[in-house]
C-alpha positions as CSV (number, residue, x, y, z in Angstrom):
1,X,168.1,11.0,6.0
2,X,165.3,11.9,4.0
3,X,161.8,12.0,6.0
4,X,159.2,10.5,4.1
5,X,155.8,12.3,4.4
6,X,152.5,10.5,4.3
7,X,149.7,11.3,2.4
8,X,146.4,10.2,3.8
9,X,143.6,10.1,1.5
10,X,140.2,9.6,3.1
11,X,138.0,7.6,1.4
12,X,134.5,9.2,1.7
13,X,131.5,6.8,2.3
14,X,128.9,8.6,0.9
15,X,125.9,5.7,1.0
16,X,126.9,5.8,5.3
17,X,125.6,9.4,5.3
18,X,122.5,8.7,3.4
19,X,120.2,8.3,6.0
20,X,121.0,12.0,7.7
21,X,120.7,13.0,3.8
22,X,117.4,11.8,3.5
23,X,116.1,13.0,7.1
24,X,117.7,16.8,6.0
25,X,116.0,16.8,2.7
26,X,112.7,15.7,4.1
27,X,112.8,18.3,6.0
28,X,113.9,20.6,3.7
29,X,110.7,19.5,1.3
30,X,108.5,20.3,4.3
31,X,109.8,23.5,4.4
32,X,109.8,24.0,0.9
33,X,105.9,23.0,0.7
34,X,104.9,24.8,3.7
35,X,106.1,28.1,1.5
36,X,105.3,26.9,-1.8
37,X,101.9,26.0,-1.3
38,X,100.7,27.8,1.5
39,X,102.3,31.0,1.5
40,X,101.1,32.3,-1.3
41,X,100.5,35.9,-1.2
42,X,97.6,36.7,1.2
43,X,97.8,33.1,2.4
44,X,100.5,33.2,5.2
45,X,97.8,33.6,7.8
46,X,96.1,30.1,6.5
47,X,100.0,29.0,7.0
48,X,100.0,25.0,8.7
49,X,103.5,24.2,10.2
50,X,104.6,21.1,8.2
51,X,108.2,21.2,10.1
52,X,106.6,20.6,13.0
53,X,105.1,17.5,12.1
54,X,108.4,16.2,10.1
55,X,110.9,16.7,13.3
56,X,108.0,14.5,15.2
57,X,108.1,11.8,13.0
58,X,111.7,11.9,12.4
59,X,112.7,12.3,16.3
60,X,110.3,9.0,16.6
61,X,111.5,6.8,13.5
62,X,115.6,6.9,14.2
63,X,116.6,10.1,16.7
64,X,120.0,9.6,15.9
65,X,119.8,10.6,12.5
66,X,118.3,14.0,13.2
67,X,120.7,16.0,15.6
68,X,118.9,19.2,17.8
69,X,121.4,21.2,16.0
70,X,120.1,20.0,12.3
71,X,116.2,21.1,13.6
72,X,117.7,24.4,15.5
73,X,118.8,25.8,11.7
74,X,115.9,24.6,10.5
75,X,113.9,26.4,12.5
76,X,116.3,29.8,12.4
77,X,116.0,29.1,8.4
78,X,112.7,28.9,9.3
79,X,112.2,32.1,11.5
80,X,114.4,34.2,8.6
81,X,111.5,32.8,5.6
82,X,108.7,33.7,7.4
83,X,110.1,36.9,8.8
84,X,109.5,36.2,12.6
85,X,112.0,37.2,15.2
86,X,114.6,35.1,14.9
87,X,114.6,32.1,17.7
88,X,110.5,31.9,17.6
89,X,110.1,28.6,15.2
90,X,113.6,27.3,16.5
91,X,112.6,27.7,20.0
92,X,109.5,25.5,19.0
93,X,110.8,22.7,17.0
94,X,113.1,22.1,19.7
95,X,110.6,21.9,22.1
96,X,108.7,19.3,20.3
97,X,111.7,17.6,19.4
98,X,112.8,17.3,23.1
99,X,109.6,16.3,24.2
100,X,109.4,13.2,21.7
101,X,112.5,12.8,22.3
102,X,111.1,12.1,26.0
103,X,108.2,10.7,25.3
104,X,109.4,8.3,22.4
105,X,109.6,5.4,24.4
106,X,105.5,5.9,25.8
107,X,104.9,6.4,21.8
108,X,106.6,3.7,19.9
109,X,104.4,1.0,19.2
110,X,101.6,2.5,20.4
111,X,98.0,2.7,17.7
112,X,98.6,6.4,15.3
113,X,95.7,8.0,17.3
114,X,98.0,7.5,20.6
115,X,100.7,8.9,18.4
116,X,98.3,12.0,16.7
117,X,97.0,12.6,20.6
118,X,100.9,13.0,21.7
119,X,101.7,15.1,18.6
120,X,99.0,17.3,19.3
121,X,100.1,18.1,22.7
122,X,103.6,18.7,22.1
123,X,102.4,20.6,19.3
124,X,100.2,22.4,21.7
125,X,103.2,22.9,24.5
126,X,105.7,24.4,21.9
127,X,102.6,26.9,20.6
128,X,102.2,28.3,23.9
129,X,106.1,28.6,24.5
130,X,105.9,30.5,21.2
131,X,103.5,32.2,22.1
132,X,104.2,33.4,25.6
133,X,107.7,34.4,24.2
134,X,105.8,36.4,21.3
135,X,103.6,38.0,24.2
136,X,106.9,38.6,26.1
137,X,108.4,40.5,23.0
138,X,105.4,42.8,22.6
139,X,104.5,40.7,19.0
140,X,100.6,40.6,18.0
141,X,99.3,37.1,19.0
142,X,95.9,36.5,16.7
143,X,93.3,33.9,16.1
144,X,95.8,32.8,13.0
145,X,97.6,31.3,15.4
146,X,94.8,29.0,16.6
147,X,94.0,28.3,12.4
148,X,97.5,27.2,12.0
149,X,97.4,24.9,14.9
150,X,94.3,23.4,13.8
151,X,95.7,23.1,10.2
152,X,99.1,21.3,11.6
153,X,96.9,18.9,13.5
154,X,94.9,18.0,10.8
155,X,97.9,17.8,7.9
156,X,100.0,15.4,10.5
157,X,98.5,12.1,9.6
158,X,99.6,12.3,5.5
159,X,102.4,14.0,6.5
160,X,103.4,11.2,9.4
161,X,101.9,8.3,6.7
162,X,104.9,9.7,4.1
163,X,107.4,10.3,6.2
164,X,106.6,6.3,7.7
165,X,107.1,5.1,4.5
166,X,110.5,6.9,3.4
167,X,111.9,5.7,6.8
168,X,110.5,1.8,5.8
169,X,112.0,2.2,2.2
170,X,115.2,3.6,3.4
171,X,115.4,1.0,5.9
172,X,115.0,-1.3,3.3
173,X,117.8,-0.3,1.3
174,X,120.1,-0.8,4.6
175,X,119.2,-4.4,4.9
C-alpha cells in the first residue's frame, strides 16, 4: 500500500505581524536618528538616548507587542554602535522597560506631565544602574552623562507625541 505524504503549506499572515513590525521599526528609526543626527563626529558627547524614550512609550501603548527580548538586542545593537561594553544600554532599556512595565497601570490615563515625571525617573533609575555598573567596570563616568540625561528628558515629549500617534493610526487600521 502506498503511503500518501502530506504537504502542509502554511499560509503566512503577514498584516497579523504588522503591529510588532511597526513597534521594531520605530525603534529601529530611533536608533537610526539618535546616530544620524546626533552622532556626528565630535557630537557623541551631546548624544540624547531616543531608545530610551521609544521602549517607554511602546511598553505603555500595547506591551505585548514589544517583547524584553526585542529591547535586549536593541540595546546590545545599541551597546555595539556606540562602542560601549556590551550589556551597558541593554542593561538600561530593560530596566526602564521593566519598570513601566510595573508602573503601567499607575501611568495609563494619567495627564503626560504624570507620564513625563514617571519617564524621568525610570530614566533616572536605569542611568544610575548604568552608571554604577560603568563605575564597577573601571569606565570614566563624566558630566556627558548628566547632558545626555537632560537632553532625553527634554526630547521625550515629541518623541512620546509621535510615537502616540503611530500607535492611534495603527490602531485604526486594526478596527
Amino acid at each position: 500500500m502506498a503511503q500518501q505524504i502530506k504537504i502542509h503549506h502554511e499560509t503566512t499572515n503577514y498584516a497579523a505581524h504588522m503591529p510588532r513590525l511597526t513597534v521594531a521599526l520605530t525603534l529601529l528609526v530611533l536608533l537610526f536618528i539618535n546616530h544620524a543626527i546626533f552622532g556626528l563626529p565630535g557630537g557623541g558627547r551631546f548624544m540624547p538616548w531616543l531608545v530610551s524614550a521609544g521602549v517607554f512609550c511602546w511598553a505603555m501603548f500595547n506591551p505585548a507587542l514589544l517583547p524584553w527580548r526585542v529591547v535586549m538586542v536593541l540595546g546590545l545593537l545599541q551597546d555595539f554602535i556606540v562602542g560601549t561594553p556590551l550589556g551597558i544600554y541593554a542593561l538600561g532599556l530593560v530596566v526602564i522597560y521593566r519598570l513601566t512595565m510595573h508602573q503601567r497601570r499607575f501611568l495609563m490615563g494619567r495627564p503626560f506631565s504624570v507620564i513625563w515625571v514617571g519617564y524621568i525617573v525610570m530614566m533616572s533609575l536605569a542611568m544610575g544602574v548604568q552608571i554604577l555598573v560603568l563605575y564597577l567596570l573601571d569606565m570614566p563616568i563624566t558630566i556627558w552623562l548628566a547632558v545626555t540625561w537632560f537632553m532625553t528628558v527634554l526630547l521625550f515629549p515629541p518623541v512620546h507625541r509621535v510615537l502616540r500617534r503611530v500607535f492611534e493610526r495603527a490602531n485604526e487600521q486594526v478596527l
